[in-house]
N, C-alpha and C positions, 0 to 999 in steps of 0.2 A: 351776766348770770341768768341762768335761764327761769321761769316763772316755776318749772318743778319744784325749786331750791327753797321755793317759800311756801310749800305746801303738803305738809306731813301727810300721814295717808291716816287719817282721819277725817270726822263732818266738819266742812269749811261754813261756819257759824258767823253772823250777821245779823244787825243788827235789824235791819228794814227785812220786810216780806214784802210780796209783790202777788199781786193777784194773776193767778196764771189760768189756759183755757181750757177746756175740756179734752183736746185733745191730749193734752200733757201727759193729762192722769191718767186717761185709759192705758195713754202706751204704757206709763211707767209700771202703774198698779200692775198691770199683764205680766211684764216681768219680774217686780219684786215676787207677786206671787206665783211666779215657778220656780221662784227662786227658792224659796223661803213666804195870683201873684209875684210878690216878691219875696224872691230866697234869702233865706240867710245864707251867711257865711260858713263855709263849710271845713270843717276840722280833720286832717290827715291825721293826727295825730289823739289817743288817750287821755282824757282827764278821768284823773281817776281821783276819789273821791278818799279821805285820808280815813272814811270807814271802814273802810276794803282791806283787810289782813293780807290779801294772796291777790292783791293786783288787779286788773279790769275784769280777770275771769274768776273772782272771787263765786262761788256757789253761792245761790238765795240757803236760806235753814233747811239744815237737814241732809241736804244735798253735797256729791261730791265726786271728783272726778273721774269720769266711768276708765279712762287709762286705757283701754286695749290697746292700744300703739302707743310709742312716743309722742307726744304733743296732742294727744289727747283732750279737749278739755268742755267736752260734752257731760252736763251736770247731770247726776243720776242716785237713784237710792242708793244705800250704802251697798246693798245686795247685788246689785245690776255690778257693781266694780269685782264684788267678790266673785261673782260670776266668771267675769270678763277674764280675772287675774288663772281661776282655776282652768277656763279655755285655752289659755296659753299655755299654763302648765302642761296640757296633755296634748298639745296640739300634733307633736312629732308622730304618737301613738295614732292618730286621726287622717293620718297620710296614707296615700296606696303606697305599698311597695314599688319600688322601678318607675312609679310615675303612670302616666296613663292619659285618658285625654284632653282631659289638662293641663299635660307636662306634671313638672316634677311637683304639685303643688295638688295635684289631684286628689279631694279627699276619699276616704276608703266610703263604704256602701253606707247609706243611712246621715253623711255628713253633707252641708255644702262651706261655702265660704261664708266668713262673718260677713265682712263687708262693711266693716266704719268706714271704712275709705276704699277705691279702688282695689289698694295694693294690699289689702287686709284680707289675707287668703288662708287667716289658721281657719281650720277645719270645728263646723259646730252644729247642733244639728238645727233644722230648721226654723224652727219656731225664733231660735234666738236670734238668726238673720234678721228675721219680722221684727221683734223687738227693736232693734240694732237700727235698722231703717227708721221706725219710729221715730227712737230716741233721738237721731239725727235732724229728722223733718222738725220736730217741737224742739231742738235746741234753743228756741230762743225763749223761750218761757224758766230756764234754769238759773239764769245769774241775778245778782244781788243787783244789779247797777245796771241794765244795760245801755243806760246812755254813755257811759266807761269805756265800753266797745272798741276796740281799735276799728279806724278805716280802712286798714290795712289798702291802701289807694283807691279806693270806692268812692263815690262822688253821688250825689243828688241834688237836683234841681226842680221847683215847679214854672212851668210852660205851659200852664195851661191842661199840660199832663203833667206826671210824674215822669222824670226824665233819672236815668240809673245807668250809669257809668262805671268801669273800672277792669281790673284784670286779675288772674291766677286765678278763677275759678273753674271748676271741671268740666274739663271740654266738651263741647257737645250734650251738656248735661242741664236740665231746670235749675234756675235758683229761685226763691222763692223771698218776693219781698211785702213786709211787715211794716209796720208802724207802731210805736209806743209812746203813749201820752204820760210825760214824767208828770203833771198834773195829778191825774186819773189813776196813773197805774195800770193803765186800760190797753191791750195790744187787738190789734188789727191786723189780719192778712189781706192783702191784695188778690183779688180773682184770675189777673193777668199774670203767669209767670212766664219770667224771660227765662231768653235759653243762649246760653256761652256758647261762644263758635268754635271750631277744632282747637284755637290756640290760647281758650279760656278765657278769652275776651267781652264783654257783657257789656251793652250801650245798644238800650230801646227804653221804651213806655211803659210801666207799670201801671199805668191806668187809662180810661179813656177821660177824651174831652171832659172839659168842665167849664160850666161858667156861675159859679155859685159866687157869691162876695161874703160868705160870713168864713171866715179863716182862719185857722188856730195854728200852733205852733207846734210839730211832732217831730220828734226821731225817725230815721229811716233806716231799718233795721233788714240787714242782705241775711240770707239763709242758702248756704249752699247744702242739701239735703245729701248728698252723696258723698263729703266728707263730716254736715256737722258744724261748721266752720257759722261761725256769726260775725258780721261785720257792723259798723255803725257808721253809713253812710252821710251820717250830719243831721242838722234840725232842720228843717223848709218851715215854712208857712205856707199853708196848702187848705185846699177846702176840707169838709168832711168827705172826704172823697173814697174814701174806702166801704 
């Protein structure tokens, strides 16, 4: 059964908040208002926490999911969704006639493509792309749990660097990798992003050398910004190295 099935199209309400970072808000706020050592062992698999009504991608308050494609599950004001939902509706309206050079997806004068994903080519006008991108990069600041995260086959190790491994992410595209202190509450970007090769393959260094010996225990949290997509590549024990 697919995660949709458990999530009515309402705000996905939770018990825990989470402190999220400034880039979050500016994107969101932007568009609600237009609108309106030694590693640990590493986990393939979701633990999900029996708080979670709607599964690892349970929305933090408030929040819920933005939907413009199928499998959607980039967290977003309620606005941004209804947005997203009204884009679709009119997107056939939003096409050149016969195509053009674009092919047949080409939008008419004034449109481009969203862009939640690649293949996310309804027609809308620009600003919402911005937003759209946004929403995508700061995915990880939206769920309730993200240490819940599926690995979806994503791997982390420290060596001294951070070492990030794994596949299906978009070819030839950044991904951008995070940290989260379930502690603290406290998230971290990394200043090195890696970048997936033609076949969305991803294995290098998310940071430089270290030789610090006071070492804490974080989540490694993947950000693929051109789908959205948030993975939870495991807990390391790593310096403060972000």
């Amino acid at each position: 059964m697919s995660i949709a099935t458990h999530c009515p199209r309402r705000d996905l309400r939770v018990r825990r908040s989470y402190r999220r970072g400034n880039g979050l808000f500016a994107s969101l706020a932007l568009a609600a208002g237009t609108l309106l050592g030694a590693p640990a062992a590493q986990a393939d698999s979701p633990v999900t926490s029996p708080a979670l009504p709607y599964g690892p991608y349970t929305c933090a308050t408030s929040l819920v999911w933005r939907e413009a494609v199928p499998g959607d599950y980039v967290c977003v004001p309620p606005g941004v969704r209804t947005r997203a939902s009204q884009d679709n509706a009119a997107a056939a309206s939003r096409v050149q006639p016969g195509g053009g050079a674009y092919g047949d997806d080409t939008c008419t004068q004034g449109y481009v493509w969203r862009e939640s994903r690649p293949s996310d080519h309804v027609c809308v006008p620009p600003p919402t792309r911005t937003y759209t991108w946004n929403e995508n990069a700061n995915a990880v600041y939206g769920y309730a749990d993200p240490t819940g995260l599926p690995a979806n086959g994503t791997n982390a190790r420290w060596e001294g660097q951070l070492h990030v491994w794994g596949s299906g992410f978009t070819p030839n595209r950044l991904v951008d990798v995070w940290s989260f202190d379930s502690a603290t509450h406290a998230y971290s970007k990394s200043s090195l992003p890696l970048r997936a090769d033609g076949s969305g393959q991803l294995d290098g260094f998310a940071t430089r050398n270290s030789t610090q010996s006071d070492y804490r225990s974080v989540h490694v949290l993947i950000v693929d910004p051109a789908t959205g997509l948030v993975r939870n590549a495991g807990r390391v024990n790593a310096p403060n190295f972000w």
